[in-house]
C-alpha positions in Angstrom: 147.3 69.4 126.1 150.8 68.1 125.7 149.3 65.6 123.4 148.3 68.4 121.0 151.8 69.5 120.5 154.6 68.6 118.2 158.0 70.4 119.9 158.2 72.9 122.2 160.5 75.8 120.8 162.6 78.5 122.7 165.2 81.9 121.8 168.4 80.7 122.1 169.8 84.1 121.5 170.8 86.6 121.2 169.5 88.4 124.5 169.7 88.8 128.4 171.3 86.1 129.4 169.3 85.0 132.3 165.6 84.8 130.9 167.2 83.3 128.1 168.6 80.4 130.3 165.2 80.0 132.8 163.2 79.5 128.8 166.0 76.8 127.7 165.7 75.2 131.0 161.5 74.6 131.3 161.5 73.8 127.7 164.3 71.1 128.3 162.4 70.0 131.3 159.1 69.9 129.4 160.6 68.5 126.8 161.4 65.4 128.7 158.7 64.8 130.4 156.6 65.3 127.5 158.6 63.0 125.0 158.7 65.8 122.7 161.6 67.2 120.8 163.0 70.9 122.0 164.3 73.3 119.1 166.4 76.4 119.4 165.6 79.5 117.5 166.8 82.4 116.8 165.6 85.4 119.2 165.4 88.2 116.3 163.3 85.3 114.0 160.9 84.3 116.3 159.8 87.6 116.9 159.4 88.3 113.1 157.6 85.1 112.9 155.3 85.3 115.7 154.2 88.8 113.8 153.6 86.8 110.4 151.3 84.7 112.3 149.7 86.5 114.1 149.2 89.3 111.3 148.6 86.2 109.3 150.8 88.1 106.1 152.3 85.5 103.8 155.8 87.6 102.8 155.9 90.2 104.4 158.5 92.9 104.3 160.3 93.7 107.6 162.4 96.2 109.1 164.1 94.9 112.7 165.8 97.7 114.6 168.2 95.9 117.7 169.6 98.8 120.2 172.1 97.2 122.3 174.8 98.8 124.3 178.9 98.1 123.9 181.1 99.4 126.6 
């Protein structure tokens, strides 16, 4: 399987901080022991582009809504 891929990718941010780290780290690990290049991405972009291809739309029109709380 590894052979089959070209880089492993993960959300840098923004996000909770701890899943965010655990991703980084086993893509970094895999990474290396694959020999294959790790690139960060934008958490709010990935999720838009996982729904482009999945949904398999070419330009699609989107509408992100982030709640987050400020104390």
């Amino acid at each position: 399987m590894p052979e089959e891929i070209d880089c492993l990718c993960y959300t840098k941010g923004p996000g909770m901080g701890a899943p965010l780290q655990v991703a980084a780290i086993v893509v970094r690990v895999l990474s290396q022991l694959w020999k294959k290049p790790n690139v960060a991405v934008n958490h709010c972009s990935a999720h838009i582009e996982m729904g482009r291809i999945v949904t398999g739309a070419y330009d699609p029109v989107v509408l992100y809504v982030s709640v987050g709380t400020h104390r």
